[in-house]
C-alpha positions in Angstrom: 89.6 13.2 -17.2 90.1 11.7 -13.6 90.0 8.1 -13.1 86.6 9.2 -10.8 84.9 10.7 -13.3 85.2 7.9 -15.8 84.2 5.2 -12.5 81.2 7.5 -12.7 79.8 7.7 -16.3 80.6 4.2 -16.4 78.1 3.7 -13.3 75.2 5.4 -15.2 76.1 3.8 -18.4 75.6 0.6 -16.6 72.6 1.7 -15.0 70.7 2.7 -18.0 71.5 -0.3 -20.4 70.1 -2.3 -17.3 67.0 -0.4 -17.0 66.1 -0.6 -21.1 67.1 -4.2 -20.7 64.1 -4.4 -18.3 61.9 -2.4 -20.6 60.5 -5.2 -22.6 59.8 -8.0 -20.2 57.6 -4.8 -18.3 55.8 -4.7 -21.5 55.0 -8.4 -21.7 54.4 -8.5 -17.7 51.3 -5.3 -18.4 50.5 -6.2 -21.8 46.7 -5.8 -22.1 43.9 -7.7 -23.7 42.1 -6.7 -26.6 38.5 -6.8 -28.0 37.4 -7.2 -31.8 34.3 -4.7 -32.4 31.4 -6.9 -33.4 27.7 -5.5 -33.2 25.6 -7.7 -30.6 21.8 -8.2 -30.0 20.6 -6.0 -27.4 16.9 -5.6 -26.0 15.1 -2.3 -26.9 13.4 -1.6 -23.5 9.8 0.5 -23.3 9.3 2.2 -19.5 6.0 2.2 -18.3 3.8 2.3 -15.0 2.0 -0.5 -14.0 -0.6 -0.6 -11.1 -0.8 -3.4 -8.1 -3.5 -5.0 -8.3 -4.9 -8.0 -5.9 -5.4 -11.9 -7.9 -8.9 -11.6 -6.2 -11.2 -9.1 -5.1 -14.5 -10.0 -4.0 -17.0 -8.3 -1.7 -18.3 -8.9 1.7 -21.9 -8.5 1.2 -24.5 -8.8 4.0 -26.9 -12.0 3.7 -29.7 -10.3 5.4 -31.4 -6.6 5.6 -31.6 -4.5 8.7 -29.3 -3.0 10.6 -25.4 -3.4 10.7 -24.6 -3.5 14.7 -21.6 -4.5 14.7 -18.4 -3.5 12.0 -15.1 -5.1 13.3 -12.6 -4.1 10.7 -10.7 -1.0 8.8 -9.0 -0.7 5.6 -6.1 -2.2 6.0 -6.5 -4.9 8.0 -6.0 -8.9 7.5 -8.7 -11.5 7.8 -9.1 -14.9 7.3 -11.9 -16.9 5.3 -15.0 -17.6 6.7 -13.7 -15.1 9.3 -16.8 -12.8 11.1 -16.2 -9.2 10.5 -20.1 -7.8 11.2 -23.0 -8.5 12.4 -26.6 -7.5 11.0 -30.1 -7.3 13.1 -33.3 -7.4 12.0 -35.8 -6.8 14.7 -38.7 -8.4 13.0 -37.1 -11.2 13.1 -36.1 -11.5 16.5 -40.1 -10.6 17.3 -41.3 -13.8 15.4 -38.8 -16.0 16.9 -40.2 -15.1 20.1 -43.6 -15.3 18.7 -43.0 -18.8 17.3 -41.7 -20.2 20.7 -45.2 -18.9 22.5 -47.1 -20.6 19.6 -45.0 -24.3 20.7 -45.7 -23.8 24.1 -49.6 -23.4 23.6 -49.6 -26.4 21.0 -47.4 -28.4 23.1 -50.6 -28.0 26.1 -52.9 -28.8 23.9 -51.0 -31.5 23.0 -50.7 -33.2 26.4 -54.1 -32.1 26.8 -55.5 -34.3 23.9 -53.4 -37.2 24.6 -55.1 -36.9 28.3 -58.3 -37.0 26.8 -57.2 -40.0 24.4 -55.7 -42.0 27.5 -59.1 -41.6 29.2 -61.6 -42.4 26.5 -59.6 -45.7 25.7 -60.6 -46.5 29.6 -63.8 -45.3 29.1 -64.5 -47.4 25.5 -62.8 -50.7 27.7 -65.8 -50.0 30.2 -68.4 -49.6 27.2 -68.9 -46.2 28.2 -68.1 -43.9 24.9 -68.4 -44.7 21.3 -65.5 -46.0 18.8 -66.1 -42.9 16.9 -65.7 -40.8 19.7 -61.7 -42.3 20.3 -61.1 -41.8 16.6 -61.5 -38.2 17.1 -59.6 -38.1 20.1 -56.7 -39.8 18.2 -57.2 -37.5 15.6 -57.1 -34.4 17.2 -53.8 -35.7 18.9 -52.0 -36.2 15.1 -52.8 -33.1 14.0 -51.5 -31.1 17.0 -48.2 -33.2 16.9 -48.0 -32.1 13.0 -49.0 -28.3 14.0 -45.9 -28.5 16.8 -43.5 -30.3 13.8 -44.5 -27.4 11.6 -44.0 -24.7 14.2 -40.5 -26.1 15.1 -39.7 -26.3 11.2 -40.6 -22.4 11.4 -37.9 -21.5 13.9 -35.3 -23.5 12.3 -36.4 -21.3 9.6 -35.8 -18.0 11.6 -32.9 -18.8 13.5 -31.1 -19.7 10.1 -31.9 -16.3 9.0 -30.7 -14.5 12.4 -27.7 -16.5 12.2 -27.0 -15.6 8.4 -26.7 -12.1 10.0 -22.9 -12.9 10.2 -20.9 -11.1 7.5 -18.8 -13.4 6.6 -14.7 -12.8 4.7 -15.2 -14.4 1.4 -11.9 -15.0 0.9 -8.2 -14.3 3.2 -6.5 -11.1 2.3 -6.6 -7.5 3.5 -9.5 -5.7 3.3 -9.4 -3.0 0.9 -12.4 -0.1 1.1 -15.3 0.0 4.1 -18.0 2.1 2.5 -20.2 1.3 5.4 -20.2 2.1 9.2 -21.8 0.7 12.1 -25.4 1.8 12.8 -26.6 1.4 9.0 -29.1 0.2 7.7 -28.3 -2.5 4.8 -30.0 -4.1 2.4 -29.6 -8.0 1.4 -26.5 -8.2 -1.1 -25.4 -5.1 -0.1 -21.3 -4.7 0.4 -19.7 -3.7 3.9 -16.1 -4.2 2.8 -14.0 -5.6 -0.2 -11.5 -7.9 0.7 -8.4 -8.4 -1.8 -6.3 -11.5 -1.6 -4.8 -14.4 -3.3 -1.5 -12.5 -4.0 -0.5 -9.4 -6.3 -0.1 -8.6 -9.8 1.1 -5.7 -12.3 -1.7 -4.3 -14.5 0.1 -2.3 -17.6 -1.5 0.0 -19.5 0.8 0.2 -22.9 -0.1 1.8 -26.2 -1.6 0.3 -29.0 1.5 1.2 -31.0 3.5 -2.0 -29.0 0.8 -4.5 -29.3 2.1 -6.2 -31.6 5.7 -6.7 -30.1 4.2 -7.7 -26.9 4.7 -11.8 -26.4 3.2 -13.6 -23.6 6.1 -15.2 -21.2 8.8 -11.9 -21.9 11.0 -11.4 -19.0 10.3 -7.9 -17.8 12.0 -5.4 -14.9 10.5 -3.9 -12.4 12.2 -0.9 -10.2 9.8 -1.3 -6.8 11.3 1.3 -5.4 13.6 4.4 -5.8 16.6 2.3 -3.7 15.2 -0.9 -4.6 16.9 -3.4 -6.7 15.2 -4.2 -10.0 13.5 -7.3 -10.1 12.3 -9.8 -12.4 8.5 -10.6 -13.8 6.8 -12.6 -16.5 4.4 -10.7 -18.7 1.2 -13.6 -18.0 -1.5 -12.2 -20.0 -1.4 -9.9 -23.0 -6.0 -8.8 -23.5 -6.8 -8.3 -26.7 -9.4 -5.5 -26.5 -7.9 -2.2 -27.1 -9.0 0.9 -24.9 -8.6 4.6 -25.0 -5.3 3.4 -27.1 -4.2 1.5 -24.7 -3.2 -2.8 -24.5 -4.1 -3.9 -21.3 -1.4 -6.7 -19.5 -0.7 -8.7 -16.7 2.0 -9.5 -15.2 3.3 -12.2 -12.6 6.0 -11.0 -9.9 7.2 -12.2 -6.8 8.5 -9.9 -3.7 6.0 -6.8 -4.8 4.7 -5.0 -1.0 0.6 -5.9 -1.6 0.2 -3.2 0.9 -0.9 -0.4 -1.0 -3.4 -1.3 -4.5 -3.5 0.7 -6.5 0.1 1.9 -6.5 2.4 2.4 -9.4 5.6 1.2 -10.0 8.2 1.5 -13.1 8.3 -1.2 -15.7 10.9 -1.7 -18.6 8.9 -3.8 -21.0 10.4 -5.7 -23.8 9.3 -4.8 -27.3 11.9 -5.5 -29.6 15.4 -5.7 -30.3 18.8 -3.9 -31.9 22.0 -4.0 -32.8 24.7 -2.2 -31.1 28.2 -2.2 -30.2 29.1 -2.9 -26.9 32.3 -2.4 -24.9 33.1 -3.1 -21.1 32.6 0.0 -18.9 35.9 0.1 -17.3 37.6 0.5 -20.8 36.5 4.0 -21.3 38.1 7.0 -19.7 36.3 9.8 -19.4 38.0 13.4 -18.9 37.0 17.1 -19.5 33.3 16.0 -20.1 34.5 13.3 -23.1 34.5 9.5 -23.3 37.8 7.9 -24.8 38.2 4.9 -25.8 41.5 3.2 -27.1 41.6 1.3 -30.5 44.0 -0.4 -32.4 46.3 -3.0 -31.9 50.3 -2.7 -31.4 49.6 1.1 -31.3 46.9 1.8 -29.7 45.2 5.6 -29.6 42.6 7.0 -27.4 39.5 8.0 -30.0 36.5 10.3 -28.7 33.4 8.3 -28.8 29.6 9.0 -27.9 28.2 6.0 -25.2 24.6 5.4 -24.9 22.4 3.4 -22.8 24.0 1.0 -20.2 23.5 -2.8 -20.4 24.2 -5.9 -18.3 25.1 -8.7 -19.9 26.1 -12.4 -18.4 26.5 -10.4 -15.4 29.3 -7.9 -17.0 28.1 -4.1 -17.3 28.4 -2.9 -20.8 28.1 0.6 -22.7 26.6 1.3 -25.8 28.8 3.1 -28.0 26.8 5.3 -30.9 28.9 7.1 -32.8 33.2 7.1 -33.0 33.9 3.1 -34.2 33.2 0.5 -36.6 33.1 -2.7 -36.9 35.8 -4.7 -36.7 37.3 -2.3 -34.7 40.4 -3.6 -31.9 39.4 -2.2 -28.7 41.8 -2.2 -25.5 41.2 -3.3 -22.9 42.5 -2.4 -19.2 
């Protein structure tokens, strides 16, 4: 054997011890973490649909009868309180107004009439020419007109407060919901031009009967507004006790929910219970040819075909249910 051929095998020799020398310390630089299989607490979720629905919803109803000639809003639009959003005539109205005001100007001539004559038979009783009895009806007749004209002017007050209550008035600020009215109808007094919804939103859930009982006033719930919305959090407010068509009616209090459309459904996991399951971090399964692996065991780890479930978040960490392929007590690694 030439001297360069032993030079060479020596080379590789060399080469080789150093690279299992470096073996282990790899091994300590990627070792891996481990997890002790241990079953946990999760909530058992219930999906349902609840239905926006306004705090308050309260007619605008028409404080007098006739007709509605004016109607200045649609579905859909806001309004304040106290706000005018119609106005009703009444004709009749309008014609003893007009009839009242003729009837003070007539009272108020015979008024400075008899105060004429009462002026003229003091001069006259001063002279010695007309009776006391005679200014005593003079004065008389001046009281009583004065209290006909006080009356009269009573009356209009009267009738202009009910013109005025023509004004349909907001009850409340919100959006108005339904006009079942138009302009050019005839209403009646207490009769509804619009509904007006305010005051905020909340979820109305219809659940069955069968979930009653696991139902707790103050549960955190979830709420999917939307197909690319985020889920977001409510607080189940109200829990009614009366039971219909097998359904428990519930309320619930939620921030950030569009109050533009009532009505509307939207998805709801509700809280009614709870389970125990194992649970194992999502990134330690591996899933290949259509089948989850997960590796177990502790200085020899091996991948083991497992069945995952439902998907959980907890303290921020996703986490998968495992059903079926480990036990408890179980070492799981971890990546």
């Amino acid at each position: 054997m030439t001297l360069k051929k032993i030079r060479s095998r020596s080379l590789r020799s060399l080469i080789v011890a150093l690279f299992t020398a470096a073996l282990p310390w790899t091994g300590m630089a990627s070792a891996q973490s481990h997890l002790e299989l241990q079953p946990q607490d999760v909530t058992e979720w219930k999906s349902v649909y609840g239905q926006i629905q306004p705090r308050r919803m309260l007619p605008a109803r028409a404080r007098l009868g006739g007709t509605l000639e004016t109607l200045d809003v649609i579905e859909g639009d806001r309004v304040e309180a106290g706000q005018v959003i119609g106005r009703v005539v009444d004709v009749a109205l309008q014609f003893r107004l007009a009839a009242n005001d003729a009837q003070l100007e007539a009272l108020r001539s015979q008024l400075a009439n008899a105060e004429t004559e009462l002026a003229r038979g003091e001069e006259l009783l001063a002279r010695g020419v007309t009776t006391v009895q005679r200014l005593d009806g003079l004065r008389t007749q001046v009281e009583v007109l004065r209290n006909q004209i006080a009356a009269a002017e009573a009356e209009g007050r009267v009738i202009g407060q009910q013109l005025s209550e023509g004004d349909i008035l907001a009850p409340i600020a919100g959006r108005v919901l339904t006009v079942p009215v138009a302009a050019g109808a005839i209403v009646m007094p207490g009769e509804s031009v619009a509904t007006i919804g305010g005051g905020g939103v909340f979820l109305r859930l219809a659940v069955p009967e069968r979930h009653a009982t696991l139902m707790r006033e103050g549960d955190t719930i979830q709420i999917s507004p939307g197909a690319e919305d985020d889920a977001i959090e409510g607080r189940l407010a109200r829990v009614y006790p009366q039971i219909e068509n097998g359904r428990v009616l519930a309320d619930v209090e939620v921030e950030g929910v569009d109050d533009r459309l009532v009505d509307a459904r939207v998805l709801v996991r509700l809280p009614i219970g709870s389970r125990e399951a194992f649970l194992v971090p999502e990134a330690a399964l591996d899933h290949r040819f259509g089948l989850d692996y997960l590796s177990l065991g502790g200085n020899d780890p091996r991948e083991h075909v497992v069945q995952v479930g439902d998907t959980h978040v907890v303290d921020g960490e996703t986490m998968v249910e495992i059903l079926a392929g480990v036990s408890a007590g179980d070492i799981v690694v971890l990546p």
